[in-house]
Structure formats: structure tokens, C-alpha cells
Backbone and ligand atoms as CSV (ligand in chain L), in Angstrom:
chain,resi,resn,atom,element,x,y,z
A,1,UNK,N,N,-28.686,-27.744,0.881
A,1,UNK,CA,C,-27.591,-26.925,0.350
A,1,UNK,C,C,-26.254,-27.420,0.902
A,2,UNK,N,N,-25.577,-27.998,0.318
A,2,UNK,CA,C,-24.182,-28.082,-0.011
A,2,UNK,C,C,-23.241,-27.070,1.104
A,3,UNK,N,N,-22.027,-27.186,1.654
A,3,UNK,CA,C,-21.670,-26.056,2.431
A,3,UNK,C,C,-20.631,-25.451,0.696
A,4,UNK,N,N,-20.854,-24.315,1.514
A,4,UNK,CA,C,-19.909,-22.687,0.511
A,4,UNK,C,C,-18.694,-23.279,0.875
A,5,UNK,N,N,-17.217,-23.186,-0.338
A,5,UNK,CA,C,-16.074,-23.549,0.062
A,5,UNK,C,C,-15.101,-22.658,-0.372
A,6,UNK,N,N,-15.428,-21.979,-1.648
A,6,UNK,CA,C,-15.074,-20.805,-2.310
A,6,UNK,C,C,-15.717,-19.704,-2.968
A,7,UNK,N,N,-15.637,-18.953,-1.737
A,7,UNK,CA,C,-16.318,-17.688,-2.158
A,7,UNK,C,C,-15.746,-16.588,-2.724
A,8,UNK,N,N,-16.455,-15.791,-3.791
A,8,UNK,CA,C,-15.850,-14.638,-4.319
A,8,UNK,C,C,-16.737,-13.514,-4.284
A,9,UNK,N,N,-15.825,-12.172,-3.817
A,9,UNK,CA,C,-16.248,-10.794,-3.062
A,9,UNK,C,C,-16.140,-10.281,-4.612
A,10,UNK,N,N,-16.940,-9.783,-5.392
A,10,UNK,CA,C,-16.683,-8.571,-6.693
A,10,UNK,C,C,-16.970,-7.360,-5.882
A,11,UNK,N,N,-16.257,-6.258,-6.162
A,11,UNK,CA,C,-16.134,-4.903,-5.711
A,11,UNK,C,C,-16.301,-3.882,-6.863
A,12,UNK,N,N,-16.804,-3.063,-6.873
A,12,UNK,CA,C,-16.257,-1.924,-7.916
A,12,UNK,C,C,-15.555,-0.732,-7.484
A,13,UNK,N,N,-15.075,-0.473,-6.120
A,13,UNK,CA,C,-14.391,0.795,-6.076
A,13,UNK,C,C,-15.313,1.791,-5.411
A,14,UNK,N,N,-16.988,1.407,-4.656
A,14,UNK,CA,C,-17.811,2.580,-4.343
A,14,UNK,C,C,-17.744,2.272,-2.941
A,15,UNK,N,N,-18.394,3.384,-2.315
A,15,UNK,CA,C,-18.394,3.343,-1.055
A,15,UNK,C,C,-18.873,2.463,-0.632
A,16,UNK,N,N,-19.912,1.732,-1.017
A,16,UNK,CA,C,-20.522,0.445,-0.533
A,16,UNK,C,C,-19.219,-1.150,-0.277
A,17,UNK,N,N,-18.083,-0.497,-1.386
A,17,UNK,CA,C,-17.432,-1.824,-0.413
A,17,UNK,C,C,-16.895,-2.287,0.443
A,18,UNK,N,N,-17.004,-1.441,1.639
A,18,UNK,CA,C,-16.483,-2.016,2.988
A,18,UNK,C,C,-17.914,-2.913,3.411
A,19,UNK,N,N,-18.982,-2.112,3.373
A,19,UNK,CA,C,-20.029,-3.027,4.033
A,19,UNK,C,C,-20.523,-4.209,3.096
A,20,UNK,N,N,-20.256,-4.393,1.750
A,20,UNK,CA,C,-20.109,-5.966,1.593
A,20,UNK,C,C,-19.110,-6.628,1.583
A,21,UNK,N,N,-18.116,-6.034,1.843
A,21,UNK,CA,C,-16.408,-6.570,1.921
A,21,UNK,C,C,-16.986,-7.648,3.342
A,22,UNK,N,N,-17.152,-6.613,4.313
A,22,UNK,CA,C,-17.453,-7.090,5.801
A,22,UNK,C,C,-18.680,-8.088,6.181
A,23,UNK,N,N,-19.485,-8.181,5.142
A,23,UNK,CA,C,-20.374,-9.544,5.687
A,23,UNK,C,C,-19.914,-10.456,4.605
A,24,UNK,N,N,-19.220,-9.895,2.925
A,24,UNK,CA,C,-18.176,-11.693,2.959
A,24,UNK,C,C,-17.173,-11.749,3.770
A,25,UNK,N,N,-16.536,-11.289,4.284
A,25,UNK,CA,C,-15.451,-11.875,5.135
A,25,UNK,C,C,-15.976,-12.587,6.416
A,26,UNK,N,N,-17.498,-11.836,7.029
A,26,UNK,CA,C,-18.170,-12.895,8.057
A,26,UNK,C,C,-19.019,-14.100,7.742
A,27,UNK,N,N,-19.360,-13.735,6.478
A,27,UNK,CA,C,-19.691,-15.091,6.131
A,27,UNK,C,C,-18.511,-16.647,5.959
A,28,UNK,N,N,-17.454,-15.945,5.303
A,28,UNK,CA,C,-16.378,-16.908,4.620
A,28,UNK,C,C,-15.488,-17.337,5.954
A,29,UNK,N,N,-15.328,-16.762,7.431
A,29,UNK,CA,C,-15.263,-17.430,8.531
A,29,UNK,C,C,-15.824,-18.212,9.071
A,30,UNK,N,N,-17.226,-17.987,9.013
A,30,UNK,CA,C,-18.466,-18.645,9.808
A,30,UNK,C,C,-18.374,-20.100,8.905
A,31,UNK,N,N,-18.358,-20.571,7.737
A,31,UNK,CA,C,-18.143,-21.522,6.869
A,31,UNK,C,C,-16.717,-21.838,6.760
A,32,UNK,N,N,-15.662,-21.368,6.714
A,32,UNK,CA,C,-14.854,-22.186,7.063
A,32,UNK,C,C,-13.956,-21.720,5.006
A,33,UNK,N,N,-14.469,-20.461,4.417
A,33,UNK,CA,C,-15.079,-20.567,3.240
A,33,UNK,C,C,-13.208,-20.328,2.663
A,34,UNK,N,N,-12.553,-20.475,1.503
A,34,UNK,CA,C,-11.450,-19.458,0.894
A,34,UNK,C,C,-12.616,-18.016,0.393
A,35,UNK,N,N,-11.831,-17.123,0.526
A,35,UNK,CA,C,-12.637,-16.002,0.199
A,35,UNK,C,C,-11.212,-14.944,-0.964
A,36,UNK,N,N,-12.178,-15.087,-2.246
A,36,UNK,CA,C,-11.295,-14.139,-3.342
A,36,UNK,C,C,-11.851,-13.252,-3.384
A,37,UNK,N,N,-11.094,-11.996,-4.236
A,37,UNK,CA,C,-11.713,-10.631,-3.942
A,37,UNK,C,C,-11.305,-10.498,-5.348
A,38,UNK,N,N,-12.765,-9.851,-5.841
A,38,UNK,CA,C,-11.882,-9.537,-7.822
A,38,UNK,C,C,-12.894,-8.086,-8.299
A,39,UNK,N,N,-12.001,-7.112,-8.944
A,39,UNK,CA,C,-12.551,-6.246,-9.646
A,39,UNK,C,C,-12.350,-6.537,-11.239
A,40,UNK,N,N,-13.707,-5.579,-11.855
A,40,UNK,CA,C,-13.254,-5.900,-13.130
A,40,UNK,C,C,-13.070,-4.653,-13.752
A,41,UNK,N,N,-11.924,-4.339,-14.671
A,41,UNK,CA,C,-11.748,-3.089,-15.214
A,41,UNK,C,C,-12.811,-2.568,-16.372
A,42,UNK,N,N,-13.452,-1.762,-16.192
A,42,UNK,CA,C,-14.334,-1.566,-17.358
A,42,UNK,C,C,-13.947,0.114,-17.338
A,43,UNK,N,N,-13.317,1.042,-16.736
A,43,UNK,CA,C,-13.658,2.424,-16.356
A,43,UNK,C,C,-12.179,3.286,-17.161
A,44,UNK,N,N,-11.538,2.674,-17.395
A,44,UNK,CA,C,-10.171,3.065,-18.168
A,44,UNK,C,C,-9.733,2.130,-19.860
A,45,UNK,N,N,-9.485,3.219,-20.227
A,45,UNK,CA,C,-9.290,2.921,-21.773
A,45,UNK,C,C,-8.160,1.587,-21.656
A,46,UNK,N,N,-7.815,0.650,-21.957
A,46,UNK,CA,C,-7.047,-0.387,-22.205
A,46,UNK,C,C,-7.117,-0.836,-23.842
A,47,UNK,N,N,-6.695,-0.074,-24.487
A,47,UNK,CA,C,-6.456,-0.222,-26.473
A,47,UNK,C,C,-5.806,-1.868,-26.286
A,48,UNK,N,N,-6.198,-2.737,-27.390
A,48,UNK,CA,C,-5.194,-3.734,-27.719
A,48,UNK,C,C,-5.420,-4.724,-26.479
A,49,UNK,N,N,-6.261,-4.502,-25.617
A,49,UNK,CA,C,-6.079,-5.802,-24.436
A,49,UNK,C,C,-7.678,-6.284,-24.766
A,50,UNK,N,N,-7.518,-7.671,-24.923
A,50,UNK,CA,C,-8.804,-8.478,-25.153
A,50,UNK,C,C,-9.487,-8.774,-23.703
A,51,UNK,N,N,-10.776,-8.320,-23.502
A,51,UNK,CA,C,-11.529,-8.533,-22.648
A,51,UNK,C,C,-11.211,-10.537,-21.977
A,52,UNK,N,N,-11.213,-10.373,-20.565
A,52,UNK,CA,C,-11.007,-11.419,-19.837
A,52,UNK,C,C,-9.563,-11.384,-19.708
A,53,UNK,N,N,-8.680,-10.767,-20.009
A,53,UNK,CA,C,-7.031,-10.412,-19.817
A,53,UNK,C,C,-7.362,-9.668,-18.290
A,54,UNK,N,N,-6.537,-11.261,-17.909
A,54,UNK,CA,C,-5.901,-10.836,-16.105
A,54,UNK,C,C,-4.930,-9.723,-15.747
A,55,UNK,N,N,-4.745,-8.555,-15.203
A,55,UNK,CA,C,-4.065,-7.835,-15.150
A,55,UNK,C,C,-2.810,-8.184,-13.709
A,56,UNK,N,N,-1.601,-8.412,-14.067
A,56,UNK,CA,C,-0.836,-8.907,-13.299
A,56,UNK,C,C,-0.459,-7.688,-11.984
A,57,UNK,N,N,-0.885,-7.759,-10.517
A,57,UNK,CA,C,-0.913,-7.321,-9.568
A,57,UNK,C,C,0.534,-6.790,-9.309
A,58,UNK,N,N,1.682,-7.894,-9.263
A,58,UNK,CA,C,2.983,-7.869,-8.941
A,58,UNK,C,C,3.874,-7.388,-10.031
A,59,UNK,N,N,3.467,-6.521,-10.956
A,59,UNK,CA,C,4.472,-5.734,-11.545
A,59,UNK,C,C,3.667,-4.277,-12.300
A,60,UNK,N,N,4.705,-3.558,-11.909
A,60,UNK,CA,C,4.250,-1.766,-12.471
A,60,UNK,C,C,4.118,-1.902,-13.301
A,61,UNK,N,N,2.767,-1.203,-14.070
A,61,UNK,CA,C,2.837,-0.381,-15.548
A,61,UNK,C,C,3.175,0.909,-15.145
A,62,UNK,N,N,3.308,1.650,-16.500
A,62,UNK,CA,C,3.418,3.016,-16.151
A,62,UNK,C,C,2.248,3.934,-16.818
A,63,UNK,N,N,1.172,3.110,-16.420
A,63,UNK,CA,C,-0.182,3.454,-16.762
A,63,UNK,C,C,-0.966,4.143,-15.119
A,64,UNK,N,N,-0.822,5.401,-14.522
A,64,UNK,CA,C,-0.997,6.106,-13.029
A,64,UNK,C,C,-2.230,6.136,-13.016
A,65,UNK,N,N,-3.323,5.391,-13.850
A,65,UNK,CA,C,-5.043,4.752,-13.599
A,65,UNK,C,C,-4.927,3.565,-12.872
A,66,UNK,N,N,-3.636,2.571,-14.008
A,66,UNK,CA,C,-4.210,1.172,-13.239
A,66,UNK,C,C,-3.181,1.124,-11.733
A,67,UNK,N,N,-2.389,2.015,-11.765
A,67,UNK,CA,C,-1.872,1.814,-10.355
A,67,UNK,C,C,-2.888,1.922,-9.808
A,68,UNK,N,N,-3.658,3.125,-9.714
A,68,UNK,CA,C,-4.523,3.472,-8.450
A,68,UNK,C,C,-4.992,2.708,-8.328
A,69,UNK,N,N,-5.762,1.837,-9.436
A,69,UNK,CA,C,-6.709,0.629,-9.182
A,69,UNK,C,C,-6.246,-0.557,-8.705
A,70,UNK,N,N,-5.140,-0.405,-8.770
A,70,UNK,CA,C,-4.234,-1.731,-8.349
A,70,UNK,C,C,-4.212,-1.340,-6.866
A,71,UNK,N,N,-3.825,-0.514,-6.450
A,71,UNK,CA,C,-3.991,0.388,-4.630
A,71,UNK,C,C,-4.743,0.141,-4.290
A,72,UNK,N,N,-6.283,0.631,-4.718
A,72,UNK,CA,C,-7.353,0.389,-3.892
A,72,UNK,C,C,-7.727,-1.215,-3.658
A,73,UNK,N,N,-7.110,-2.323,-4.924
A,73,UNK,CA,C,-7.859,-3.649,-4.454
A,73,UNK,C,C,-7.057,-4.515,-3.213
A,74,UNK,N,N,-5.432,-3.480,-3.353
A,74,UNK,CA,C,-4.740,-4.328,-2.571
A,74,UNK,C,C,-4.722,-3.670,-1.220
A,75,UNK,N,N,-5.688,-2.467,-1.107
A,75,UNK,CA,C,-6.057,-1.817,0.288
A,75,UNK,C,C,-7.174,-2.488,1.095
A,76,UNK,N,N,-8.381,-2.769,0.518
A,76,UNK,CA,C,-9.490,-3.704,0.495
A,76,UNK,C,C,-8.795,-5.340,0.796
A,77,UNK,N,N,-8.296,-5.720,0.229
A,77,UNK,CA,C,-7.957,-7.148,0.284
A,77,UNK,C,C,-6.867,-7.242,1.505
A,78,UNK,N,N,-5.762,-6.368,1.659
A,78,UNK,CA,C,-5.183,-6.193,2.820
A,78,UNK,C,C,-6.117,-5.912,3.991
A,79,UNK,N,N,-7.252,-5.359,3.965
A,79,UNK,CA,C,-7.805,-5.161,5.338
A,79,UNK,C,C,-8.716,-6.390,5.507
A,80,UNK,N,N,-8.804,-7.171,4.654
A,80,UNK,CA,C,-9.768,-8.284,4.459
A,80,UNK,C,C,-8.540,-9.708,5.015
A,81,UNK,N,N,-7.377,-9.765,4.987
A,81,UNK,CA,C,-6.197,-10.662,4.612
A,81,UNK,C,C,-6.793,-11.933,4.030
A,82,UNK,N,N,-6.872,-10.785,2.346
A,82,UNK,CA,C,-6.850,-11.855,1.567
A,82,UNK,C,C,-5.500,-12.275,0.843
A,83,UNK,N,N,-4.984,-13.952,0.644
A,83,UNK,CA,C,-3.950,-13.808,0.311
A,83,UNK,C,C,-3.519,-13.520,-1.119
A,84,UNK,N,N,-2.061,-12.812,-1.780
A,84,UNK,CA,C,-2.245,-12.301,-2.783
A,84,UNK,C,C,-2.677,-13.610,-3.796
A,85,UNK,N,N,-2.620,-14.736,-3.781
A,85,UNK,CA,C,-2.882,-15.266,-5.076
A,85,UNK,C,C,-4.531,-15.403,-5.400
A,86,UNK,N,N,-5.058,-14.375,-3.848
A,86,UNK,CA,C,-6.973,-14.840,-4.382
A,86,UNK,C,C,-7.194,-13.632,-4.774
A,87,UNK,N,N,-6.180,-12.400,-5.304
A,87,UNK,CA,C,-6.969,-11.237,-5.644
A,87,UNK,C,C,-6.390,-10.827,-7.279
A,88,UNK,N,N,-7.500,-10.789,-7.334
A,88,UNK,CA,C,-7.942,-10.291,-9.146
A,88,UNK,C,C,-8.830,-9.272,-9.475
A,89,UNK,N,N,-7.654,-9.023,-10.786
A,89,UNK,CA,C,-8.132,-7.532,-11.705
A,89,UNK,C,C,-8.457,-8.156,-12.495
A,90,UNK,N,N,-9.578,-7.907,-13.703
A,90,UNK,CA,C,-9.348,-8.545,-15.026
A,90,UNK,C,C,-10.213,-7.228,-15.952
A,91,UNK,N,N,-9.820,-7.404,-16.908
A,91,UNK,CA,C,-10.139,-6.103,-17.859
A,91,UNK,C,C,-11.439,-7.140,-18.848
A,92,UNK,N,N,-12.436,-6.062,-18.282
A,92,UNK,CA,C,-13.558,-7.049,-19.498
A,92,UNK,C,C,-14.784,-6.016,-18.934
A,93,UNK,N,N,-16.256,-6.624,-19.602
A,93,UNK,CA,C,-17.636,-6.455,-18.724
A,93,UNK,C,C,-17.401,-7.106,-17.396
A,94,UNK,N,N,-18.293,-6.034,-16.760
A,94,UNK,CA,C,-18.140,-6.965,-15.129
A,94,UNK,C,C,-18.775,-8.121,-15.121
A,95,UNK,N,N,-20.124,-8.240,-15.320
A,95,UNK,CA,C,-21.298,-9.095,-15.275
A,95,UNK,C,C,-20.756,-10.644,-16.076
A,96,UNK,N,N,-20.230,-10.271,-17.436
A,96,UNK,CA,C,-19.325,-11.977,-18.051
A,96,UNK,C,C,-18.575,-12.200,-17.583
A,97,UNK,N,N,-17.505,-10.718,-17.173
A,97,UNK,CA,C,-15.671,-11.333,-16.885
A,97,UNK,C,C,-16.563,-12.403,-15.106
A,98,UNK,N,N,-17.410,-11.917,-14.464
A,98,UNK,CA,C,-17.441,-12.305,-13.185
A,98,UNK,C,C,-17.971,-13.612,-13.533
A,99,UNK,N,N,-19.109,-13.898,-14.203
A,99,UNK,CA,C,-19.438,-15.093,-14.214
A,99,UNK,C,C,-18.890,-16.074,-15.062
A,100,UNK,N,N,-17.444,-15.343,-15.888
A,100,UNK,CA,C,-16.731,-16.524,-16.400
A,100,UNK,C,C,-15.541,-17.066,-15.439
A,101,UNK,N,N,-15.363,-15.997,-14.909
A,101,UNK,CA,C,-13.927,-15.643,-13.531
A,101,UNK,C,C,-14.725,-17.073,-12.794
A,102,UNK,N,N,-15.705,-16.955,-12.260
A,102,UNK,CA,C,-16.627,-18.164,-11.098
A,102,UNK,C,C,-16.494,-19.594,-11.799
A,103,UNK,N,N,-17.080,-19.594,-12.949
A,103,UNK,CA,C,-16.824,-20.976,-13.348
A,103,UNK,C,C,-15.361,-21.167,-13.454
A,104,UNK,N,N,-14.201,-20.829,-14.432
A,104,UNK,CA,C,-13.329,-21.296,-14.357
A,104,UNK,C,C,-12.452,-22.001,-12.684
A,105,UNK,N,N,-12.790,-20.794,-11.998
A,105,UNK,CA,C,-12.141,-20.879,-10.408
A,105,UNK,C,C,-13.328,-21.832,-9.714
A,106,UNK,N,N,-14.001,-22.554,-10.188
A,106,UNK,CA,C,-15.039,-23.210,-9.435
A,106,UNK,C,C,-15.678,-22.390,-8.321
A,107,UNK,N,N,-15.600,-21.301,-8.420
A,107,UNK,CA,C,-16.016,-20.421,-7.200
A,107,UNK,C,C,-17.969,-21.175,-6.889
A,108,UNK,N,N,-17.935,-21.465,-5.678
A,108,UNK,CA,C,-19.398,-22.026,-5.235
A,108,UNK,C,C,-20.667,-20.673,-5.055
A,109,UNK,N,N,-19.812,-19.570,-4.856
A,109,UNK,CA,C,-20.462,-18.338,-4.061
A,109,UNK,C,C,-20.147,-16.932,-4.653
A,110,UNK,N,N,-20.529,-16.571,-5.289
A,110,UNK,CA,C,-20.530,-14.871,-5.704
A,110,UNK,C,C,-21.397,-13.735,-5.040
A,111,UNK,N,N,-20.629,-12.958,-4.520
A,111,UNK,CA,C,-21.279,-11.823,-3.784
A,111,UNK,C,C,-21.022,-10.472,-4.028
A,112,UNK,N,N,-22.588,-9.592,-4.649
A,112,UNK,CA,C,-22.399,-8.428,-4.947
A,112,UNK,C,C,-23.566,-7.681,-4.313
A,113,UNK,N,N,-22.939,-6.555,-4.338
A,113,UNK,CA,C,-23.833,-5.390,-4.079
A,113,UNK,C,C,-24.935,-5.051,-4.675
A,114,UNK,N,N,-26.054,-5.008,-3.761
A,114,UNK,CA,C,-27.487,-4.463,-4.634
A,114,UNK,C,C,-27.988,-3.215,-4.622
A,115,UNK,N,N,-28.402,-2.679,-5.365
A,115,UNK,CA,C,-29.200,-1.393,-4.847
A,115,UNK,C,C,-30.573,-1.529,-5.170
A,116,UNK,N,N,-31.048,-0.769,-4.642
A,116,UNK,CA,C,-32.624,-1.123,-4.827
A,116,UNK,C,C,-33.219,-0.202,-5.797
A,117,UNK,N,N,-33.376,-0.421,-6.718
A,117,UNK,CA,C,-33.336,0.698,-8.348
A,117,UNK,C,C,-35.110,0.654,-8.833
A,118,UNK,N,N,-35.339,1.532,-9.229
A,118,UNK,CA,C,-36.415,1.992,-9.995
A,118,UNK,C,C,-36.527,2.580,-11.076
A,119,UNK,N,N,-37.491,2.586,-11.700
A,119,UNK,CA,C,-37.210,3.456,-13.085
A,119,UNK,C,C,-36.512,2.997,-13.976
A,120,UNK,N,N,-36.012,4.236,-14.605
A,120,UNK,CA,C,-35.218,3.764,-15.260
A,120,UNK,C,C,-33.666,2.767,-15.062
A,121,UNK,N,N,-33.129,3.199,-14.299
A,121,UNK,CA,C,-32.032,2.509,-13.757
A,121,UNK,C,C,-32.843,0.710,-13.515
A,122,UNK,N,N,-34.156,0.327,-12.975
A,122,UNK,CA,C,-34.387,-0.558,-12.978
A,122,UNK,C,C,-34.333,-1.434,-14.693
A,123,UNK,N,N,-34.591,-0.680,-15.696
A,123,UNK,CA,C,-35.043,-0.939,-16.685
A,123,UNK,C,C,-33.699,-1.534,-17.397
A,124,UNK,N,N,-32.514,-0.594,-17.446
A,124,UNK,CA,C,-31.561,-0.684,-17.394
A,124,UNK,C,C,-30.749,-2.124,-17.273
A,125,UNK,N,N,-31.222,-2.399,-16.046
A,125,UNK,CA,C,-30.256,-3.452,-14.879
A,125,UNK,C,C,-29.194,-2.906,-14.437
A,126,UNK,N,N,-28.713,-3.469,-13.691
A,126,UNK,CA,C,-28.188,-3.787,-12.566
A,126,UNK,C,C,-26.801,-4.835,-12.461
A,127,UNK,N,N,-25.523,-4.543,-12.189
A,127,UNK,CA,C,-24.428,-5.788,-12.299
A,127,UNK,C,C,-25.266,-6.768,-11.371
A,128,UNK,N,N,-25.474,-6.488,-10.550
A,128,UNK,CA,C,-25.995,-7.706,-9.524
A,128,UNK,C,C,-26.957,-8.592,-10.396
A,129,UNK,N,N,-27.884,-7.940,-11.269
A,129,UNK,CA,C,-28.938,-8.706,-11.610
A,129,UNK,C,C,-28.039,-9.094,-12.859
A,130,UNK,N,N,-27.252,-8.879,-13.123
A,130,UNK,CA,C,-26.470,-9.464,-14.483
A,130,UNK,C,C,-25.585,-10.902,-14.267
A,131,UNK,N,N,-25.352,-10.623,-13.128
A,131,UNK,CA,C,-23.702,-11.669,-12.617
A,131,UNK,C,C,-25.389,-12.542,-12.402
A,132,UNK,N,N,-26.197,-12.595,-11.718
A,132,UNK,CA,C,-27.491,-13.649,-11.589
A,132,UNK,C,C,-27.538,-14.545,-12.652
A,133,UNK,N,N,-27.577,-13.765,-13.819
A,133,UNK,CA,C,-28.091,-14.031,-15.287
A,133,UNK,C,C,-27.285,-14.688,-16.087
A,134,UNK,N,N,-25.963,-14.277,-15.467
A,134,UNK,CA,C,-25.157,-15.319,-15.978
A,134,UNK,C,C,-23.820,-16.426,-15.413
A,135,UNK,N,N,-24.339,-16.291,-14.414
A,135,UNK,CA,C,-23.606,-17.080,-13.428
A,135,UNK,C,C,-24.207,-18.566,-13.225
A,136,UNK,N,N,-23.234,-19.522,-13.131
A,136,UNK,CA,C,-23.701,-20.898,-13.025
A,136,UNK,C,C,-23.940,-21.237,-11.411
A,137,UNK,N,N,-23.175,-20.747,-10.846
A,137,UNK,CA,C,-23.556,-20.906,-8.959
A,137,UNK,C,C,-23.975,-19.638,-8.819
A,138,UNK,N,N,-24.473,-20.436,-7.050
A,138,UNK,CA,C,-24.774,-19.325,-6.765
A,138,UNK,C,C,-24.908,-18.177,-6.213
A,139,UNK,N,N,-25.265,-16.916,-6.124
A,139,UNK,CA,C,-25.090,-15.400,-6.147
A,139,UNK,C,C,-25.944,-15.257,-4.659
A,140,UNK,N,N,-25.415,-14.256,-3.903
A,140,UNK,CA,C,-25.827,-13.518,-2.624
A,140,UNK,C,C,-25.834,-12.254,-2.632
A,141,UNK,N,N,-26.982,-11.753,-3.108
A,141,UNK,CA,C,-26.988,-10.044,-3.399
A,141,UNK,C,C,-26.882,-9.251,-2.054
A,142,UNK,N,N,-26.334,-8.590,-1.984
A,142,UNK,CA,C,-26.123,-8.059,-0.425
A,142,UNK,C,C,-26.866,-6.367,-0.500
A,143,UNK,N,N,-28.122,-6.268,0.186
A,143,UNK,CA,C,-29.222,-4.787,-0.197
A,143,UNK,C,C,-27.793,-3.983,0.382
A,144,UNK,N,N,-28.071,-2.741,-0.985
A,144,UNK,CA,C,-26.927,-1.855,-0.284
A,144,UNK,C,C,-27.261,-0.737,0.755
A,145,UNK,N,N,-27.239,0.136,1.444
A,145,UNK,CA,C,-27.602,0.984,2.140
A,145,UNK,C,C,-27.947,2.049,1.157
A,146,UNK,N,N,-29.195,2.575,1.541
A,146,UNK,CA,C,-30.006,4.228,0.210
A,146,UNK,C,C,-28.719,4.935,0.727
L,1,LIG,P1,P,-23.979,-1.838,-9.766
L,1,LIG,O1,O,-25.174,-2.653,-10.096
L,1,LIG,O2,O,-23.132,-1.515,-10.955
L,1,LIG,O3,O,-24.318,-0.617,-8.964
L,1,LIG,O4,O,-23.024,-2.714,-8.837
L,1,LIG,C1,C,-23.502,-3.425,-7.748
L,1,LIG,C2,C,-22.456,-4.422,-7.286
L,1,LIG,O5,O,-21.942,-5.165,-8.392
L,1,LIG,C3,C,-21.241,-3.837,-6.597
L,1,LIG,O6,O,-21.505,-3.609,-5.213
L,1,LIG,C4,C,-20.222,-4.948,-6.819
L,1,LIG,O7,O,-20.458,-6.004,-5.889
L,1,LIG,C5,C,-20.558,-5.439,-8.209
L,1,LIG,N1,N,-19.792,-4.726,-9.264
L,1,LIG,C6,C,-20.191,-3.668,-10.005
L,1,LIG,N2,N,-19.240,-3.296,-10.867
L,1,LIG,C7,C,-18.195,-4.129,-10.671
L,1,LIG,C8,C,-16.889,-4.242,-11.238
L,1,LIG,N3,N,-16.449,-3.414,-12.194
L,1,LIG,N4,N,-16.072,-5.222,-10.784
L,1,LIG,C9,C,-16.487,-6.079,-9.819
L,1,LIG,N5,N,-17.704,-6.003,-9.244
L,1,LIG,C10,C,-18.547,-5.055,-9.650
């Protein structure tokens, strides 16, 4: 295996992302790694914006959803010091926008949160088992805490 050179943290906003925030950021030291941090908007209405549209960090809408969402990635990424040009919003599915976000950025490393699902929710899937499915590198599922 090749060493990791660019790694990318996907988040969604749950409590689980400090504790995978915190083993990519110990991983992406220990390697020596750039480490990006990207959410993808799927949870707010956006009319008229075509899926994979980057949402620009450094200027207000007067849309008081995507602020918040804009807060929380630059609260996360500030406690992470990630710098602003490695953090990304993009409005799409998580599971494509992420594994198209990786190839374009050559990202070597994608890291998401797992849960350990049954049932139906197994049947379902899972983003983790999705970004797998369609991701060209490769993925580090991180078990989330029950
Ligand atoms: P889920 O399978 O939806 O419970 O999500 C598990 C993991 O997938 C999370 O811990 C994140 O790493 C990633 N993820 C889920 N939704 C998103 C999203 N909207 N944007 C970025 N990453 C996400």
C-alpha cells in the first residue's frame, strides 16, 4: 500500500462527528496526510441548483438553513485547523456528490462513519456502504459507537 497523501473527512452534522473527525485528524498527522473536510447538502430544499453545485463558504445567502450549515462545518473544521480552501459544501446525494468530490480532488482516502445496521435499515444501506460502491479509492469506515 502506497502511503495516504490526501485524505477526505465526509461528515453529516450527527453526533458521531467529533469521534471520526478525531481519528481523521490522527490519522492525517501520523502520515504526514492534507486532510479535507466536506458535507453534502441533501436536508434543505435548494429549487433550481443542479446537484454537484459547490456552495461558496465565503459569502452570505440569506437562506438562515444554509448559514447554520455553513457554522457547523466551519466549527468542525476550525477545531480540526482545516485550512479554508480544504472545506466543502456541495448540494447533491451524499454517496455520488462524495465519490465524484474524491475523484475529481484525487483524494487517495475517504472516511466515513459506520453504524452497525440490521434489518431493515441494513436492507436499505448505508452512506458508508454507498461512498464504497462508488468510490474509486479507497474508503476507511470508522464503527460508530451504539
Ligand atoms: P449514514 O450511513 O447516513 O448514517 O452515515 C454514515 C456516515 O456517512 C457519516 O458518519 C458520514 O461520515 C457520512 N455521511 C452521511 N451523510 C453525509 C452527508 N450528507 N455529507 C457527508 N457525509 C455524510
Amino acid at each position: 500500500m502506497s502511503q495516504y497523501r490526501n485524505i477526505l473527512l465526509t461528515i453529516d452534522f450527527s453526533e458521531y462527528d467529533e469521534f471520526v473527525a478525531n481519528k481523521a485528524r490522527n490519522l492525517a498527522k501520523q502520515l504526514n496526510a492534507k486532510l479535507s473536510i466536506i458535507h453534502i447538502l441533501d436536508d434543505i430544499p435548494m429549487p433550481d441548483t443542479p446537484y454537484g453545485t459547490v456552495i461558496p463558504l465565503d459569502e452570505d445567502s440569506s437562506y438562515p438553513m444554509l448559514e447554520a450549515e455553513k457554522a457547523q462545518l466551519k466549527q468542525l473544521a476550525d477545531q480540526l485547523a482545516i485550512t479554508s480552501t480544504d472545506r466543502w459544501l456541495i448540494w447533491g446525494e451524499p454517496k455520488q456528490e462524495i465519490a465524484l468530490f474524491a475523484e475529481r480532488e484525487k483524494i487517495d482516502l475517504i472516511i466515513v462513519g459506520s453504524h452497525g445496521r440490521h434489518g431493515l435499515a441494513l436492507l436499505l444501506g448505508s452512506t458508508a456502504n454507498g461512498v464504497l460502491h462508488h468510490a474509486k479509492c479507497d474508503v476507511l469506515a470508522i464503527r460508530l459507537p451504539d
